[in-house]
C-alpha positions in Angstrom: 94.9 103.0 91.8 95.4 105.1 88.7 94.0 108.8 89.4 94.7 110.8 86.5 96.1 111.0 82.9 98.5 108.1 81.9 100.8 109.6 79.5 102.8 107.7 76.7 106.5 108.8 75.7 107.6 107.4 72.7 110.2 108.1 69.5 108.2 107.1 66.1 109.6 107.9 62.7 108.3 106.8 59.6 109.4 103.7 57.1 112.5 105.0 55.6 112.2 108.7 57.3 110.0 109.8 54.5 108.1 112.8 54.3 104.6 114.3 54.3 102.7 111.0 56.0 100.2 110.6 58.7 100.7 108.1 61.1 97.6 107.4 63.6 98.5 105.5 67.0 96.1 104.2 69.5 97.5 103.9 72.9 95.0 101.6 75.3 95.5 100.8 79.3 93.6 97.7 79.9 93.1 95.7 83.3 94.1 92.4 82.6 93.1 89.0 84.6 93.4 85.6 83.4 89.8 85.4 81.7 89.2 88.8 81.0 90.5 92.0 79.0 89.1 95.3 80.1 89.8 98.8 78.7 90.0 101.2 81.4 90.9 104.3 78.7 92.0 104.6 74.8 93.3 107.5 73.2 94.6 107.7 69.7 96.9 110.1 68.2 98.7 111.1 65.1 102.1 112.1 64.0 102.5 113.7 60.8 105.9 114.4 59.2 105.7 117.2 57.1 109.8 117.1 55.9 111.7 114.3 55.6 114.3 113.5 58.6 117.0 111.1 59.5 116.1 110.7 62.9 113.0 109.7 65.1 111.0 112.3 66.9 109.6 112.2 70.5 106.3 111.8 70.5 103.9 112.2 73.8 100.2 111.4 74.3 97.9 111.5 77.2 94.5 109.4 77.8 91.5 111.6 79.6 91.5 111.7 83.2 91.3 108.2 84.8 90.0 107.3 88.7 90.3 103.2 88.1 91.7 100.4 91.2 92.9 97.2 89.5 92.2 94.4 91.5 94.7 92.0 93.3 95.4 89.7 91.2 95.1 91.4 87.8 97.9 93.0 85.6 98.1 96.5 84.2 98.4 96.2 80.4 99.2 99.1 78.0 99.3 98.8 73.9 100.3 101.2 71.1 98.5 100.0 67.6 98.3 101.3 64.3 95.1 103.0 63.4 93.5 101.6 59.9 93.3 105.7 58.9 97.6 105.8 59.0 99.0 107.0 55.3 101.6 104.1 55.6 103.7 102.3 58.1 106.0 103.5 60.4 108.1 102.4 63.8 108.3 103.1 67.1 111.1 102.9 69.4 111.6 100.7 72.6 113.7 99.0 74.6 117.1 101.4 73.6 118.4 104.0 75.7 118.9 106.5 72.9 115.2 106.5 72.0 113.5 105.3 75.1 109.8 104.8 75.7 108.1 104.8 78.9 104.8 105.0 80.1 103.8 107.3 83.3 101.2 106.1 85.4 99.6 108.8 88.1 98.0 106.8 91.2 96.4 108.3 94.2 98.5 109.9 96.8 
């Protein structure tokens, strides 16, 4: 059961490390089966770089509270996207150990 706010950690920098962009995320938790795709909560976000930099910057975002039980059988799903709003590209980091993602999941004591 998730009880609470699932929170994103991420590293995002913009294409380049350019300046003085906005870059719009949505971040969905979705309850996944083998016919059907549910949302269960979507939050979007936005980083905005107001200098340039050389590196990526840690970037954390929270959904609204949650109470949800995902049935046996189904699979817990979470996707980042770009929002059509966003200045311009940008990346995201995963999968290093430099610039590590991770998503916290609260669940029901």
């Amino acid at each position: 059961m998730i009880n609470g706010r699932v929170t994103f950690f991420l590293h995002a920098a913009r294409i380049n490390f350019t300046a003085s962009r906005l870059m719009k995320l949505v971040a969905f938790v979705r309850d996944f089966d083998p016919v059907l795709l549910s949302e269960v909560t979507v939050s979007s976000f936005a980083v905005q770089w107001y200098t340039s930099t050389a590196t990526w910057l840690p970037v954390t975002v929270q959904t609204d509270e949650v109470a949800y039980t995902i049935p046996s059988g189904h699979k817990f799903k979470v996707t980042i996207v770009y929002h059509t709003d966003s200045d311009a590209n940008g990346m995201l980091a995963y999968d290093t150990t430099t610039y590590n993602a991770f998503v916290m999941v609260p669940t029901a004591p």
